[in-house]
C-alpha positions as a Markdown table, in Angstrom:
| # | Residue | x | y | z |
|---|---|---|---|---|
| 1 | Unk | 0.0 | 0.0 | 0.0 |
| 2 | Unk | 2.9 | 2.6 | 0.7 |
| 3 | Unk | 3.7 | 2.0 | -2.9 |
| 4 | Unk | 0.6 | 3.0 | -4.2 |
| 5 | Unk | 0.9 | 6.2 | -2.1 |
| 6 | Unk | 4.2 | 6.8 | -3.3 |
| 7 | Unk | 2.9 | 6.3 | -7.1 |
| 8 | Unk | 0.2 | 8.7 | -6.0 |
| 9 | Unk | 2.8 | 11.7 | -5.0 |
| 10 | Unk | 5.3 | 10.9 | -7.7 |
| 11 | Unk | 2.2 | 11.2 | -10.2 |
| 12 | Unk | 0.8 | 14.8 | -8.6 |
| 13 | Unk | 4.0 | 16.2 | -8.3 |
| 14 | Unk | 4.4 | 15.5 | -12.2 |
| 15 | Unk | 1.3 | 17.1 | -12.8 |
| 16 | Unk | 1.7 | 20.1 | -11.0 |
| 17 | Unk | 4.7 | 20.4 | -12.4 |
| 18 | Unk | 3.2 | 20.7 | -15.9 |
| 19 | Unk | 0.7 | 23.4 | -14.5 |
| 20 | Unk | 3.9 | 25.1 | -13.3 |
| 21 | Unk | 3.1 | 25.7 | -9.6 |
| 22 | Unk | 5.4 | 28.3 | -8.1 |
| 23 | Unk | 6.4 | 25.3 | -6.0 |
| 24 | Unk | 10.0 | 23.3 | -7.0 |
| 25 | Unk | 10.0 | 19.7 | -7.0 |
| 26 | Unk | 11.5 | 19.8 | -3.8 |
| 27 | Unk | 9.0 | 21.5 | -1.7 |
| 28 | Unk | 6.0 | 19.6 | -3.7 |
| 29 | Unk | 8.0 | 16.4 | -2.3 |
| 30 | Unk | 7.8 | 17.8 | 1.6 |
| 31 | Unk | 4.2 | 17.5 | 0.8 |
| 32 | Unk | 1.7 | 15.1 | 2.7 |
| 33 | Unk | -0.2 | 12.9 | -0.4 |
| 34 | Unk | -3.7 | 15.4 | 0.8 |
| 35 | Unk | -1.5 | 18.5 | 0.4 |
| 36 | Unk | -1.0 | 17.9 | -2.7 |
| 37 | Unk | -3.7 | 16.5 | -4.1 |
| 38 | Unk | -5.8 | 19.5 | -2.6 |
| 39 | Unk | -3.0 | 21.7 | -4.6 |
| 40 | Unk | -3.9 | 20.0 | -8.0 |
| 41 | Unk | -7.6 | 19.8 | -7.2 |
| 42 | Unk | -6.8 | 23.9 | -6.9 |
| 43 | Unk | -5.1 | 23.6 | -10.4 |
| 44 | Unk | -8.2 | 22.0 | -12.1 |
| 45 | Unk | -10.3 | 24.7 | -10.6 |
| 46 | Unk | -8.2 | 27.0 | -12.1 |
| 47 | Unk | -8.1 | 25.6 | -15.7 |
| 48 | Unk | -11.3 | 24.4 | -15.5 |
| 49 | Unk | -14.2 | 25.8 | -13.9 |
| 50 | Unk | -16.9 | 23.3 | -13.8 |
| 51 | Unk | -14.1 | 20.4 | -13.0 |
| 52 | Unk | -15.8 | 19.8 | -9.4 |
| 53 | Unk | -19.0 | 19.7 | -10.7 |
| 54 | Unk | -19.1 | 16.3 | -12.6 |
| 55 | Unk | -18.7 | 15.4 | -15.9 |
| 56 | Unk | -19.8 | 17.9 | -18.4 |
| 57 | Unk | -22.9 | 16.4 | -20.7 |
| 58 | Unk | -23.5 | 17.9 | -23.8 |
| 59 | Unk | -27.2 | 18.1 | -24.7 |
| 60 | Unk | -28.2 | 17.4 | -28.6 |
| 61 | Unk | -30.8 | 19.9 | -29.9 |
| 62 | Unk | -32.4 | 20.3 | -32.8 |
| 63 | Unk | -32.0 | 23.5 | -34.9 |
| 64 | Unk | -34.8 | 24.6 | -36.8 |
């Protein structure tokens, strides 16, 4: 199981990376696994607004 967490950091670290964070790689390490994945849940807000609000469903119409 403490690899899986591990995986878990490694991976949100990588991703918040990408989204450059004003963090470094070190201090993203320091954090706990639910630091940082409330960080990257901040990121999707940010890029994203309706990212906490489900999946987005697009309705069909018809045009007339």
């Amino acid at each position: 199981m403490r690899k899986g967490v591990e995986e878990r950091r490694k991976e949100l670290v990588y991703k918040l990376m990408i989204h450059t964070v004003n963090k470094t790689v070190e201090q993203l390490m320091k954090l706990t696994l639910k630091e940082l994945e409330k960080e990257y849940k901040k990121v999707q807000n940010d890029c994203h607004p309706h990212s906490d609000a489900g999946s987005i469903r697009w309705i069909h119409t018809k045009r007339h």
